[in-house]
C-alpha positions in Angstrom: 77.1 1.5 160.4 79.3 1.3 157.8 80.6 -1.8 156.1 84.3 -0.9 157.3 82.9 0.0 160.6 81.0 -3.4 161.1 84.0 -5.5 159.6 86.0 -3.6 162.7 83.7 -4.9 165.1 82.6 -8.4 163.5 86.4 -9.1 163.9 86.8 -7.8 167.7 83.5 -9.9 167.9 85.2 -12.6 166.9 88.6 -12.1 168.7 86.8 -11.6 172.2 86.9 -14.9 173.4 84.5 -15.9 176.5 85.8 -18.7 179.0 83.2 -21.3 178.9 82.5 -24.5 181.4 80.2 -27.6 180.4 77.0 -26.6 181.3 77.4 -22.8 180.4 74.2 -22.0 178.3 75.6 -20.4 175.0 74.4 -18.8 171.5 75.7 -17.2 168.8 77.7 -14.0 168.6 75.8 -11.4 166.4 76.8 -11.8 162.8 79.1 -15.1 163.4 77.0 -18.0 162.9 78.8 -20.5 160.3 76.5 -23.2 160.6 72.9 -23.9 159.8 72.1 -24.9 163.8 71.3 -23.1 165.9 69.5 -19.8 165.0 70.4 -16.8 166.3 69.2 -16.1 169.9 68.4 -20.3 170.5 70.6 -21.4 172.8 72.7 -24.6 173.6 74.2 -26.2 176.2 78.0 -26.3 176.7 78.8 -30.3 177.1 82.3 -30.6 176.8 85.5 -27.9 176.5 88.1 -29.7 174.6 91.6 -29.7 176.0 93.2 -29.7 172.3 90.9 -28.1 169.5 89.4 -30.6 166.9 89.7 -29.9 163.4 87.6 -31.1 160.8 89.5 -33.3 158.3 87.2 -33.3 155.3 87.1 -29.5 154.6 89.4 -28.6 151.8 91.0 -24.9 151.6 88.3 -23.4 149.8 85.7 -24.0 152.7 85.3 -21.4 155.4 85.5 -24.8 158.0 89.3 -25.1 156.5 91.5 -25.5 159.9 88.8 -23.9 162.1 89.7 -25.1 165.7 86.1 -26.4 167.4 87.0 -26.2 171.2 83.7 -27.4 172.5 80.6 -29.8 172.0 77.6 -28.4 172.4 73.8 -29.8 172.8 70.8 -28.1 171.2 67.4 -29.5 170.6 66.3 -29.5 166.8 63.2 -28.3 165.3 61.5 -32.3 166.0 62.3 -31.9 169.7 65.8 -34.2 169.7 69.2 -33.1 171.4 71.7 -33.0 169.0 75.6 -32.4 169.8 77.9 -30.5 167.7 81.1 -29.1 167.5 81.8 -25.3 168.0 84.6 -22.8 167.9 83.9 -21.0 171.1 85.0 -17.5 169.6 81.9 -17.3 167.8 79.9 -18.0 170.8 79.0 -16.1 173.6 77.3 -16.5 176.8 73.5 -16.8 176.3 72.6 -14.0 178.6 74.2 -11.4 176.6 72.0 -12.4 173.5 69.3 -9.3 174.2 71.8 -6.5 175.1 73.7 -7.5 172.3 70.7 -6.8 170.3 69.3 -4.1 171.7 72.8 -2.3 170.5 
């Protein structure tokens, strides 16, 4: 695939957005992870769908978190076996049942 060509589809990635509910188990979207947890393919649990997006106050313009709106918290279990909740924007996530076709592709 060409870089133009993946660019193209990293950005309809991205702009396909997936309705989720608490409880919905979740992963990343090939190619738009932005944080260090979870891996690709590990999956999380949906806890909470925010009614207004939640932006993170201490990123200056220069960081790629700069006015991303996270819509949901999510729990994962870490590499010591704890849950740990974060905050997500939802359009880089997708359902985690569509992890293997996506990379079978």
């Amino acid at each position: 695939m060409s870089d133009l060509s993946r660019l193209s589809q990293l950005a309809e990635d991205y702009l396909r957005e997936h309705r989720f509910q608490r409880g919905d188990l979740v992963t990343w979207k090939p190619g738009l992870r932005n944080r260090k947890m979870p891996d690709y393919g590990e999956p999380m649990v949906v806890v909470e769908v925010l009614d207004e997006p939640v932006y993170d106050q201490t990123a200056d313009s220069g960081s790629p978190y700069f006015r991303e709106p996270l819509t949901v918290r999510c729990l994962l279990v870490d590499e010591d076996g704890d849950a740990l909740v974060f905050y997500y924007d939802a359009r880089r996530l997708m359902p985690y049942g569509d992890w293997r076709s996506s990379v079978a592709n």
